[in-house]
N, C-alpha and C positions, 0 to 999 in steps of 0.2 A: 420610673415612668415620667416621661416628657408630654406639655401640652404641646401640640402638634398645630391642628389650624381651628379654622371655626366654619361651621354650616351653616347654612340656612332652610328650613321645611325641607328638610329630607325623613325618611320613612326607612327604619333601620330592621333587621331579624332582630330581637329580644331573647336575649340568652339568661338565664338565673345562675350566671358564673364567667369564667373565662374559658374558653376551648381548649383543649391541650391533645397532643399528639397527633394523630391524624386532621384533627380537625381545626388545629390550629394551621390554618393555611396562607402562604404571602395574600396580599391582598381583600381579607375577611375583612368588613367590618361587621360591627354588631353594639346592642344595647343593651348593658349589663344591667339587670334589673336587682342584682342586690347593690349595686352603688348610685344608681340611675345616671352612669356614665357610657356616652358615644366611644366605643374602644375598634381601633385598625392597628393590623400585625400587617410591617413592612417588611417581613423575610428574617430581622434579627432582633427586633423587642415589640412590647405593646404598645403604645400610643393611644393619649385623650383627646378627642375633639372639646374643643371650648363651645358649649353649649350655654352660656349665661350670657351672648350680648345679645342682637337683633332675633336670636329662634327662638331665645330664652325669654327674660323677664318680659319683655316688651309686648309679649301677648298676651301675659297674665295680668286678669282683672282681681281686684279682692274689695270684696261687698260686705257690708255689714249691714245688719237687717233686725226688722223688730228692737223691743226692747220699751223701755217709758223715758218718758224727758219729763220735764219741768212742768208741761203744757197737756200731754197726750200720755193715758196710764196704756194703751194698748198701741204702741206704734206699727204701722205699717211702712215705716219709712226703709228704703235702702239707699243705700250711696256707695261711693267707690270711689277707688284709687288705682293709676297704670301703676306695676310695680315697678318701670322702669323711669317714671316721672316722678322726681320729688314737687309733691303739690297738693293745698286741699283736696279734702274730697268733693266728688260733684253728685247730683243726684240723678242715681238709677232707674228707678220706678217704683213700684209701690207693690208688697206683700197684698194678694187678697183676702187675707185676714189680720187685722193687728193683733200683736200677740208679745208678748214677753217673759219673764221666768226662765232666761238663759234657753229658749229651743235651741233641736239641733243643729249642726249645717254644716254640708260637706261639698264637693264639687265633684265631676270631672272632668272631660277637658273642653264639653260643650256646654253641660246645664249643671245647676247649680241647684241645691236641694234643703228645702227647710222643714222640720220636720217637728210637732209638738208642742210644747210650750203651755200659755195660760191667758185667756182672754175671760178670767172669770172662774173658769173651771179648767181640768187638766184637758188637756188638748188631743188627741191621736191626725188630726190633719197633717197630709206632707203636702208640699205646693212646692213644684219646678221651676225652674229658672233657664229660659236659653241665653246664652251669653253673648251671641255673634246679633241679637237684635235690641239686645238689654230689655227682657220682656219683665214686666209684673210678672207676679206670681200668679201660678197655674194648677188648678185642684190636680193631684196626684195619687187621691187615693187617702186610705187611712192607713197607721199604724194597727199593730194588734193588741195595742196596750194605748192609754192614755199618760200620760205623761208630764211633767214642766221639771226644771232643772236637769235636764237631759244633754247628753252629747252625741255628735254624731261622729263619724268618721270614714273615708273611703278612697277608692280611686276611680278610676275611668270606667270600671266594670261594675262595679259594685258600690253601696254603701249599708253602712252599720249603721242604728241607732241602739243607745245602751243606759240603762239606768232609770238613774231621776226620782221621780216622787213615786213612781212605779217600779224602785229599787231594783230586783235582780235580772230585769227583762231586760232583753236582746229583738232586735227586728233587724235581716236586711231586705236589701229591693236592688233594683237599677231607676236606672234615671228614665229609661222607655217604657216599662211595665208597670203602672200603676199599683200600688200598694205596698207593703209590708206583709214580711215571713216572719214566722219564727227562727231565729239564728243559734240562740245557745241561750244560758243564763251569765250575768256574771262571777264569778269566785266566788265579790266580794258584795253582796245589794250595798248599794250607796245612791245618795243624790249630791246634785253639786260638784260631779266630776269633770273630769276635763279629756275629750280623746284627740288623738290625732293620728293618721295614715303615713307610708308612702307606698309604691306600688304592691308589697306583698301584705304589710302587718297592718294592725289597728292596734293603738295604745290605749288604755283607757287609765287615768291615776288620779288618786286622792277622791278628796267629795268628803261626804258625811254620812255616816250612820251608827249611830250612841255616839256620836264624836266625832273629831279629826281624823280621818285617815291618810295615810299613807301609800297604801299599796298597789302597784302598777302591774298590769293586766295585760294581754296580749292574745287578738285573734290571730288568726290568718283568713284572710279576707275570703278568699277563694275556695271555703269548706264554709259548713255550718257549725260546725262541735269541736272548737278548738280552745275555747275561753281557756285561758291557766295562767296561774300568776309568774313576772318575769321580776320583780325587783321590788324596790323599793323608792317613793322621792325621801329628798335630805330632812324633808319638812313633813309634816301629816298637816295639809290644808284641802279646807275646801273653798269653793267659788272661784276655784284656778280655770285658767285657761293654756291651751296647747295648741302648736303648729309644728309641721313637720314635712322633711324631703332626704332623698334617699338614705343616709347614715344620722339624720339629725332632727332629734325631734327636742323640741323645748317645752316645759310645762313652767307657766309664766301666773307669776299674782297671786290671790287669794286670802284665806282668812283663815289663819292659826291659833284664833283668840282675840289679835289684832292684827291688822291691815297688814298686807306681804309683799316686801319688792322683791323676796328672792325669784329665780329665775335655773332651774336645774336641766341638766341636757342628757340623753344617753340615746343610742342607736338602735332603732327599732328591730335590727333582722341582727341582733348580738341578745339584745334585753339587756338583762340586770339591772342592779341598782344604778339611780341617775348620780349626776355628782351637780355641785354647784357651779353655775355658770358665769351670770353677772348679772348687775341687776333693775328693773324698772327704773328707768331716768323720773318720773312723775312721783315716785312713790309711790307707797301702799297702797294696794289697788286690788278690789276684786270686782267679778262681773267685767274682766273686760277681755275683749272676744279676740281670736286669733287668728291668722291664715297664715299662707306660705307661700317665697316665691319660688323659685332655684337656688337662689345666694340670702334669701331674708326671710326672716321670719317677724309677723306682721303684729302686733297686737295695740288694741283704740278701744274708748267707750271703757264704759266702769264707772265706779264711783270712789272717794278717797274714804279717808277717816272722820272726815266731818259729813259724811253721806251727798257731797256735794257729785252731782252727776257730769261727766266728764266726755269732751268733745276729742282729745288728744288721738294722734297715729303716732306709733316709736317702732323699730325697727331694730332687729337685730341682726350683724353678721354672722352667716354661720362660720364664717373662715378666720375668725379670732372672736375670740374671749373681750368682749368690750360691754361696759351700759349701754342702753339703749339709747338713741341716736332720732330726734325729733323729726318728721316726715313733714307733719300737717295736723290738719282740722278734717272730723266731723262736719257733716252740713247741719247736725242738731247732736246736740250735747245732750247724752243718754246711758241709760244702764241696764246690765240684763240682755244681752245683743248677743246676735249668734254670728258669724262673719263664715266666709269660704273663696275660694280663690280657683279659678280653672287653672290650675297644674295640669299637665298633661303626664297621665304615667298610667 
């Protein structure tokens, strides 16, 4: 298969495969939603439109929100980065609640969603986020469980929150509908874990419970009762973070005993066990939050091994095996941060 051209804001059929026999027809295009690739059949092979320059990254924002600095144990701060601009971050608006203890936060292609945490006590508040006006956060309703050390996970239809200090609970919602469901339970209760999406799956790995865990989890977004375990990471850490798009999800950082640069990758709509990838350029790091673009996977904020709290963006490419690759700054140097990105999918 050849990269063929590149689009811009075009609006494709969503296919969960490639067409074949009758319906592989000259001239089809379509959006293969297990690879989230733009695929056209010109009569005698398939073909990819290049979707990562101007349709791609360049509309995607990724925010990092809440969390404590130096100054403020309950931040309300958010900030952001274009993902196709190497640049500090600038500031977005402000959470209507400050809150930290790692909340959830997911996006989809228009609002962005924060969900839990701890301002004191465990939390069940979600607050929305529009993206196209960069609004403060927006009451949304509650969770059905309170929660901190939680993760969330989603796409454009849906989002999951999962875990945390409220261990084996599950909640999803949308981004229009006000509140939290019940979704399933986890496999595994844990807090301190790490999830991340792309259009069909939810990942959920590692965290804490009697210990280091390991084990990686797997909904499908689009039912309620699908929790089951797919794999395993190379590590049992908790206080990891993950990002993830179509074949590529990363679980990044954490706490093994001590501080973790490792960095392990595996494809959400296969599962199994992750493999190792490469590893945090800043080092040992947990608490630090992650998103996703098309081509990059995002991860800032944390703290190291001297507990010092940490302003840093590093980047990963999904299309080679490299350390991570310095972007910029935080507008406040913080830990405990949930981050999310409008991916479109």
């Amino acid at each position: 298969m050849k990269i063929h051209s590149e689009l811009e804001g075009a609006l494709f059929e969503k296919l969960g495969g490639q067409p074949t026999g009758a319906g592989l027809q000259q001239g089809r295009v379509w959006y293969d939603t297990t690879d989230d690739k733009v695929k056209y059949y010109d009569g005698d092979e398939i073909l990819e439109f290049n979707t990562s320059g101007a349709g791609g990254d360049s509309s995607i924002n990724c925010v990092w929100a809440a969390g404590q600095s130096a100054s403020v144990t309950y931040e309300d701060t958010m900030d952001y980065i274009e993902a196709a601009t190497v640049s500090n971050a600038s500031d977005w608006n402000d959470l209507n609640t400050g809150r930290r203890a790692a909340p959830g936060a997911c996006a989809g292609e228009t609002k962005g969603l924060v969900a839990g945490g701890y301002d004191g006590s465990a939390m069940n508040e979600i607050e929305v986020i529009d993206i196209a006006t960069k609004s403060a956060g927006v009451n949304h309703g509650v969770l059905s469980f309170s929660s901190y050390s939680t993760s969330s996970a989603g796409n454009s239809a849906r989002w999951i929150t999962a875990g945390g200090s409220s261990s084996t609970s599950m909640d999803y919602g949308t981004y229009t509908v006000s509140g939290g469901s019940t979704f399933d339970t986890l496999t595994q209760g844990r807090e301190e874990l790490a999830s991340c999406a792309n259009t069909t799956y939810a990942l959920h790995g590692g965290g804490a419970a009697g210990g280091n865990r390991n084990e990686i989890s797997r909904s499908t977004i689009s039912t309620t009762s699908s929790e089951a375990d797919t794999g395993d990471l190379t590590v049992a850490r908790q206080a990891l973070r993950a990002a993830a798009y179509g074949t590529n999800a990363l679980f990044c950082g954490g706490n093994t005993g001590s501080y973790s640069d490792v960095t392990d990758r595996l494809n959400p709509n296969t599962g199994g066990n992750a493999a190792d990838w490469e590893d945090l350029r800043p080092g040992g790091m947990m608490y630090c939050s992650g998103c996703s673009s098309t081509t990059k996977a995002f991860f800032g904020s944390g703290q190291n091994s001297s507990s010092v709290k940490q302003s840093f963006i590093d980047y990963f490419e999904y299309s080679a095996a490299a350390e991570s690759l310095s972007w910029g700054d935080l507008t406040v140097a913080r830990t405990a941060t949930c981050a999310f990105a409008n991916l479109a999918s």
